[in-house]
FIKOL-27974 format. One line per 8 residues: number of its first residue (from 1); for each residue x, y, z of N, C-alpha, C. Coordinates in steps of 0.05 Angstrom, whole numbers, plus 5000, padded with zeros to 4 digits. Atoms other than C-alpha are relative to their C-alpha. Example, Ala and Ser with C-alpha at 12.3 -4.5 7.8 and 13.67 -1.06 7.14 Angstrom:
# residues 2
1	5018,4976,5000,5246,4910,5156,5018,5024,5000  4984,4976,4999,5273,4979,5143,4985,5022,5014
# end
This chain:
# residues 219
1	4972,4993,5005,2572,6395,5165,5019,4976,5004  4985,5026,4990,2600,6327,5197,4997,4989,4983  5001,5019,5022,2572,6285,5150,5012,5011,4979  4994,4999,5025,2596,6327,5086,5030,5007,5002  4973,5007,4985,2668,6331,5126,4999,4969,5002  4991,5037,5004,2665,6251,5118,4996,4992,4973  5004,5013,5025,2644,6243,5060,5017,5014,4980  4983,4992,5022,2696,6294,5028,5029,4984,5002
9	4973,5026,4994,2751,6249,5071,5000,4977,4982  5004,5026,5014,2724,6192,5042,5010,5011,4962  4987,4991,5032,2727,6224,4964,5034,5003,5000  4971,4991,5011,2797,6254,4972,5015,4967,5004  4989,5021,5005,2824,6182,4997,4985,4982,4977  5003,5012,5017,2785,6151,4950,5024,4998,4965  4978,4984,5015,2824,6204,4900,5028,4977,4999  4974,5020,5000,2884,6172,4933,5008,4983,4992
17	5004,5022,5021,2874,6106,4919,4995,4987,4980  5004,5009,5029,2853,6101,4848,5022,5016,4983  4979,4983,5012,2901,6152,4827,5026,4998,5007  4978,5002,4992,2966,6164,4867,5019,4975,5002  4981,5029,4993,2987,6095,4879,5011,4991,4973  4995,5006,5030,2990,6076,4808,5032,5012,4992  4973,4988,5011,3054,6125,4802,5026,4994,5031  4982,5004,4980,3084,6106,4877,5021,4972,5005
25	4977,5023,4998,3140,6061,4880,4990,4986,5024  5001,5013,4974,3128,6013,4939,5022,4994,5018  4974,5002,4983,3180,6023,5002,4984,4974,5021  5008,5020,4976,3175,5960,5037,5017,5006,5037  4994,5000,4973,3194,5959,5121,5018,4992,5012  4980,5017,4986,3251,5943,5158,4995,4973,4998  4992,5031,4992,3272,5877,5168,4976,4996,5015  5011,5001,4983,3225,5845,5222,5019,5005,5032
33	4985,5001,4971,3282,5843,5280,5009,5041,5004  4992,4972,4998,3301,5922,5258,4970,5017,5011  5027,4990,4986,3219,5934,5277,4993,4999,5025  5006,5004,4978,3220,5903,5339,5022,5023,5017  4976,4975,4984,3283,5938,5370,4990,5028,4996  5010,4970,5000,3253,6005,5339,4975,5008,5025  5023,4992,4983,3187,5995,5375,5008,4996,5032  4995,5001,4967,3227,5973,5442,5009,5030,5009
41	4987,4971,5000,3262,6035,5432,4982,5022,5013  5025,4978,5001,3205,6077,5418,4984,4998,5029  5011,4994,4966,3166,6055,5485,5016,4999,5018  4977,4991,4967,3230,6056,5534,4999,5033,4995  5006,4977,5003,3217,6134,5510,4984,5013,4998  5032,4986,5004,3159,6174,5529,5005,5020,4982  5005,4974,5020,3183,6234,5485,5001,4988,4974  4995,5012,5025,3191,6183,5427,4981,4991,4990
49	5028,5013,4998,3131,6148,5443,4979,5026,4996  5028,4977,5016,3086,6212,5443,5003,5019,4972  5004,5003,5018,3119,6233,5388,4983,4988,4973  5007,5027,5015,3107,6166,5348,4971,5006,4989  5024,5003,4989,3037,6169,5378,4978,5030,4980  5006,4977,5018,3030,6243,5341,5004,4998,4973  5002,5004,5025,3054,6232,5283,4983,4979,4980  5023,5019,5010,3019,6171,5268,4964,5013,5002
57	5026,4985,5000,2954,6206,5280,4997,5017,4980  5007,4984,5031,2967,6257,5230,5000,4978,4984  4995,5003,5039,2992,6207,5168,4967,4978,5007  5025,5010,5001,2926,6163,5188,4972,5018,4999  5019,4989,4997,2879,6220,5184,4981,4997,4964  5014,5018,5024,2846,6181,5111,4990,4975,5008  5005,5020,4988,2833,6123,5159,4963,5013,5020  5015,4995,4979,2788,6156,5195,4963,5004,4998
65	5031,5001,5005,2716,6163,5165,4998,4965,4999  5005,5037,4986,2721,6079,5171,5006,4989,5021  4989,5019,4967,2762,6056,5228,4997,5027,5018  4997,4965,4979,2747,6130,5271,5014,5001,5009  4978,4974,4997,2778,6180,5302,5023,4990,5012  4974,5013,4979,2826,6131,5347,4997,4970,4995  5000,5035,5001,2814,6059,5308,4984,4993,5014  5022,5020,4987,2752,6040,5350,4974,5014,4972
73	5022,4996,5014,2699,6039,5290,4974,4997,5006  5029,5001,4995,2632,6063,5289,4976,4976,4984  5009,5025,5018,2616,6008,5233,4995,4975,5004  5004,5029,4996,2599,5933,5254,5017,4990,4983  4978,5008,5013,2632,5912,5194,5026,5015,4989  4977,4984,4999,2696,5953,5194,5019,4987,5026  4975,5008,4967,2750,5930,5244,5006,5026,5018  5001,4994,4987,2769,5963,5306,5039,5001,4990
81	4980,5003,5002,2841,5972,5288,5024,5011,5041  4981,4991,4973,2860,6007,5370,5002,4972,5018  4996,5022,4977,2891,5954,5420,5016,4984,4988  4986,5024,5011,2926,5911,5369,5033,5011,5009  4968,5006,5000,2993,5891,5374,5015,5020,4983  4981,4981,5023,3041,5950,5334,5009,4978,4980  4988,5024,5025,3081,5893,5302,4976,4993,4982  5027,5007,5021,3018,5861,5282,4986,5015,4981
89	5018,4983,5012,2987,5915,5257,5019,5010,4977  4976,4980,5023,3052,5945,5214,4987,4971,4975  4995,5022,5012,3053,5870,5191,4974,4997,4981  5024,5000,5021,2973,5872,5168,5005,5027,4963  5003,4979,5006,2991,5947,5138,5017,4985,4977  4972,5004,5028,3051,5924,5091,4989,4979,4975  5020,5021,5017,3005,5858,5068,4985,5017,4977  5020,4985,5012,2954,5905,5039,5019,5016,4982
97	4993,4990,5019,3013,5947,5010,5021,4993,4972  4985,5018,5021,3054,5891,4976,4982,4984,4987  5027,5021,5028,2982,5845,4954,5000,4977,5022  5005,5030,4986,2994,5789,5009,4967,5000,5011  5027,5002,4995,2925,5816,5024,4986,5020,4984  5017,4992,5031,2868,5835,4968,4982,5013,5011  5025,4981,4996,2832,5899,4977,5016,5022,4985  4992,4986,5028,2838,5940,4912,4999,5035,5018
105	5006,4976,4992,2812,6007,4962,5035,5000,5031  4977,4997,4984,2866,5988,5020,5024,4993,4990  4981,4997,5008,2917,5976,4981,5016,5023,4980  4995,4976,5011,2917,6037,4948,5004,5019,5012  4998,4985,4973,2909,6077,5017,5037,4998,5000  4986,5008,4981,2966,6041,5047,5033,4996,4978  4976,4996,5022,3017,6041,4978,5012,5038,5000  4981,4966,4993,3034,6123,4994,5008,5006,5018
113	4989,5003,4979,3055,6111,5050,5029,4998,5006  4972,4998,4997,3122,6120,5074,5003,4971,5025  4989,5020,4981,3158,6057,5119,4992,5020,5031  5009,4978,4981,3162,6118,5173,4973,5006,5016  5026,4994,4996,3091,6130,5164,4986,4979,5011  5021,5026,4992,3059,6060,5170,5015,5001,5027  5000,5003,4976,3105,6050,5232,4988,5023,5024  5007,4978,4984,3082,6115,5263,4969,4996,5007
121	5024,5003,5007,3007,6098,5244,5004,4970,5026  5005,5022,4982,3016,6027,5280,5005,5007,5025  4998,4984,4970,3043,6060,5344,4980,5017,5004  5012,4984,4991,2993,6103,5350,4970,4984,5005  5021,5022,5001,2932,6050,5337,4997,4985,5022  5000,5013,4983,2956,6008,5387,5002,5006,5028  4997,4984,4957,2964,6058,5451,4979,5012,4995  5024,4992,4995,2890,6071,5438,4984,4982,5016
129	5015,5022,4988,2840,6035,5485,4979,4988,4984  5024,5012,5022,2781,5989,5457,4986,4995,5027  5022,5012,4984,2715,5988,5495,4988,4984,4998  5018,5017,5004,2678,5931,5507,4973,5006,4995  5021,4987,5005,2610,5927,5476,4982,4976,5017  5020,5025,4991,2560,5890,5522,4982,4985,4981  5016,5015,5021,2515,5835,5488,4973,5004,5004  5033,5003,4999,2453,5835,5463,4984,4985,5012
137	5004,5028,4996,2450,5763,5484,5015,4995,5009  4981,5000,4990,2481,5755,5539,5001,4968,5009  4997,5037,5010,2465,5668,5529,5011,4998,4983  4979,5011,5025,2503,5674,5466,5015,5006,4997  4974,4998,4985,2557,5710,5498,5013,4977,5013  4993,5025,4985,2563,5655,5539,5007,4970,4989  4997,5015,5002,2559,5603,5502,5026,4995,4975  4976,4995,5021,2607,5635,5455,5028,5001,5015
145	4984,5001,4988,2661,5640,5506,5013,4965,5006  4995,5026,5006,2660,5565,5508,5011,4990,4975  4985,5003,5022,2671,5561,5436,5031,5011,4994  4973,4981,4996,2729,5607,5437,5012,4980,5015  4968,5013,4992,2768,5572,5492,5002,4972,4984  5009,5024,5007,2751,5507,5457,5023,5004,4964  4996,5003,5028,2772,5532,5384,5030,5023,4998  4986,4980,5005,2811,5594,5390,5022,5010,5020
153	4977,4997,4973,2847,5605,5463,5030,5001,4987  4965,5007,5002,2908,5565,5439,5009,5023,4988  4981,4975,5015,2921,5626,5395,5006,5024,5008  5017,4966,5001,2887,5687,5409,5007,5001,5036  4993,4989,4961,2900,5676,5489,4977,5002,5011  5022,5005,4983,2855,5665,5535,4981,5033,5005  5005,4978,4997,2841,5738,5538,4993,5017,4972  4992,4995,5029,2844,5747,5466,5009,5024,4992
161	4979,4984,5004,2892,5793,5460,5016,5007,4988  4994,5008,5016,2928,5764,5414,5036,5008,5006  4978,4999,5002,3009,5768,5405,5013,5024,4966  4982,4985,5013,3059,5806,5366,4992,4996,4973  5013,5015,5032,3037,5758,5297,4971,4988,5005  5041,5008,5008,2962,5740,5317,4979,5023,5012  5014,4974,4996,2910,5790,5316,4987,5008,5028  5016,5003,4972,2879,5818,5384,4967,4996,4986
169	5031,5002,5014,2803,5797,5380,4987,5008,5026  5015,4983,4980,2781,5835,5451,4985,5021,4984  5009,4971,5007,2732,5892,5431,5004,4991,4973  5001,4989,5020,2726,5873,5363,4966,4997,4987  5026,4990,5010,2667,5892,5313,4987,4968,5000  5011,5025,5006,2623,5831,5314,4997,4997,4975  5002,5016,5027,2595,5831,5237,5030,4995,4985  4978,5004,5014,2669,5839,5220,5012,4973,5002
177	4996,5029,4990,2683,5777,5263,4993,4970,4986  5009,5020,5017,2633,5739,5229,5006,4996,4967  4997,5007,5017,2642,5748,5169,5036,4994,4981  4976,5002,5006,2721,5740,5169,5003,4970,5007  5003,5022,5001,2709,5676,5202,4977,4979,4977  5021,5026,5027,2656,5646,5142,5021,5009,4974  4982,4995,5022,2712,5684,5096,5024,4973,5012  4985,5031,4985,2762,5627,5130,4999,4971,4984
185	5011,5024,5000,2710,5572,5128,4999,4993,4973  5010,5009,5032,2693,5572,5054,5028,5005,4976  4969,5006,5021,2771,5581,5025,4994,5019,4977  5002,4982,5025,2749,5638,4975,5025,5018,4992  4983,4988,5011,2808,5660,4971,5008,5028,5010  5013,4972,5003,2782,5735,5004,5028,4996,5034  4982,4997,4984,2824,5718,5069,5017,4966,5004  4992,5025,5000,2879,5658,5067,5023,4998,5026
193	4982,5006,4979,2914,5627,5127,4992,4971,5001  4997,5027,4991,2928,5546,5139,4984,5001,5025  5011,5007,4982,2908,5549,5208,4970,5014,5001  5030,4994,5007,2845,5591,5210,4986,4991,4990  5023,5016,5015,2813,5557,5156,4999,4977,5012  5006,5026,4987,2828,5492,5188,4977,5003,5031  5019,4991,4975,2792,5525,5256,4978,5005,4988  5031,4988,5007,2730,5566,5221,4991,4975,4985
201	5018,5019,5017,2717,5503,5188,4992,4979,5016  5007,5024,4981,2705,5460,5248,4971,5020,5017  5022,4973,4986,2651,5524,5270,4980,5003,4979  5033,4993,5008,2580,5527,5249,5002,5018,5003  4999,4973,5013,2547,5598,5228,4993,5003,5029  5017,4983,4979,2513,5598,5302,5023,4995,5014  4978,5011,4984,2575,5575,5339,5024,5027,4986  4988,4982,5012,2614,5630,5296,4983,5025,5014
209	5016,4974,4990,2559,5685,5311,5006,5007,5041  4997,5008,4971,2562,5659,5392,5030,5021,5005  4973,4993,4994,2644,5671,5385,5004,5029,4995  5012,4969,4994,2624,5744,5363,4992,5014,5017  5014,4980,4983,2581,5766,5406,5019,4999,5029  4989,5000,4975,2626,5737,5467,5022,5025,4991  4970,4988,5003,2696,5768,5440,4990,5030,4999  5010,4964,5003,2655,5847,5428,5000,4997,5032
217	5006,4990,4979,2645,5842,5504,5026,4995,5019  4971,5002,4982,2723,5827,5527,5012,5024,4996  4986,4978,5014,2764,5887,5544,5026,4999,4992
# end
C-alpha cells in the first residue's frame, strides 16, 4: 500500500509538471531584503514560526516521495533538502522556477507555486534536523575532511553549514555530492557557478568521493 501511495504521489506531481505549469503565470518573490526581514519576523514568533512550519509542510507534500517526509532523503542521489539555510533554499526554489536552474521535472513542480508557498516550504525544510550518516570508510572520511578544509572551508564553513547564499553540505547524500561536484568539474552546463567550477576542478574523482563520504558524517 506504501509503495502504490508513492508511486500515485509521484504520477499526480508528475501530472503537475507536464501539464499545469504550462498555463501558470510565474509569481516571482519578494525583493531579497523584504525575505530576510519576513523570515526575522517569522522566527522572533513561535505562533508564526509553527505556523510557517505547517503550512509549508502541506504545499510540499509532492516533494515528498524524493526528498521524504521532512527533506532528509531516502535516495543517495536526491538531496537532503532539511538543515539548509531558508533564504538559501527559497533562493534554489525560485532558480528552478524562473530557469536559472535546468530541470524540466523541478521546474514544473516549483512553477505552481505561490511566492507564500515556496517561502512557507523553505521555513519548514530548514527547522528540520539532518542526521549524520556514519562512513563506510572511515580512512576516506578522513582523508576527505582534509580535502574539504583545504578546498571548501573558506565557503561552506568549517562545519559546513553553509550561509544564507551557500548551500549547507553537513548530512548531505553522498552520490548527490559526487556527482554535483564532477557536474562542476566538467562545465556541462547541468550546474553553473564561477567559483565551484574553479574548486571541483582542482579535485580528482577520489579526492571528490573522500569529500563525500567525510561531509555525510557531519551533523
Amino acid at each position: 500500500m506504501r509503495l502504490f501511495c508513492s508511486c500515485l504521489i509521484w504520477i499526480i506531481a508528475s501530472a503537475i509538471s507536464t501539464s499545469i505549469h504550462a498555463a501558470y503565470v510565474w509569481m516571482p518573490s519578494p525583493p531579497p531584503e523584504e525575505i530576510e526581514a519576513k523570515l526575522a519576523r517569522v522566527s522572533a514568533d513561535p505562533a508564526a514560526l509553527k505556523a510557517a512550519i505547517a503550512a509549508g509542510k502541506r504545499a510540499a507534500f509532492f516533494c515528498v516521495n524524493c526528498h521524504g517526509e521532512v527533506g532528509v532523503s531516502a535516495l543517495d542521489h536526491v538531496p537532503n533538502l532539511a538543515g539548509q539555510n531558508a533564504f538559501f533554499l527559497l533562493t534554489q526554489i525560485d532558480k528552478f522556477g524562473d530557469g536559472r536552474r535546468k530541470d524540466d521535472f523541478m521546474s514544473g513542480l516549483v512553477k505552481v507555486l505561490k511566492p507564500v508557498e515556496r517561502f512557507n516550504i523553505a521555513v519548514f525544510y530548514s527547522s528540520q534536523p539532518v542526521p549524520p550518516t556514519p562512513a563506510k570508510d572511515p580512512g576516506l572520511a578522513l582523508a576527505g575532511g582534509r580535502h574539504f578544509r583545504r578546498a571548501c572551508a573558506g565557503c561552506h564553513g568549517v562545519n559546513a553549514h553553509g550561509t544564507r547564499e551557500i548551500a549547507r553540505l553537513a548530512g548531505q547524500r553522498g552520490d548527490y555530492l559526487i556527482t554535483t561536484l564532477r557536474n562542476y568539474r566538467s562545465g556541462s552546463g547541468l550546474r553553473a557557478d564561477a567559483r565551484m567550477t574553479g574548486v571541483a576542478r582542482t579535485l580528482s574523482d577520489a579526492e571528490i568521493d573522500a569529500i563525500a563520504s567525510f561531509l555525510g558524517t557531519l551533523p
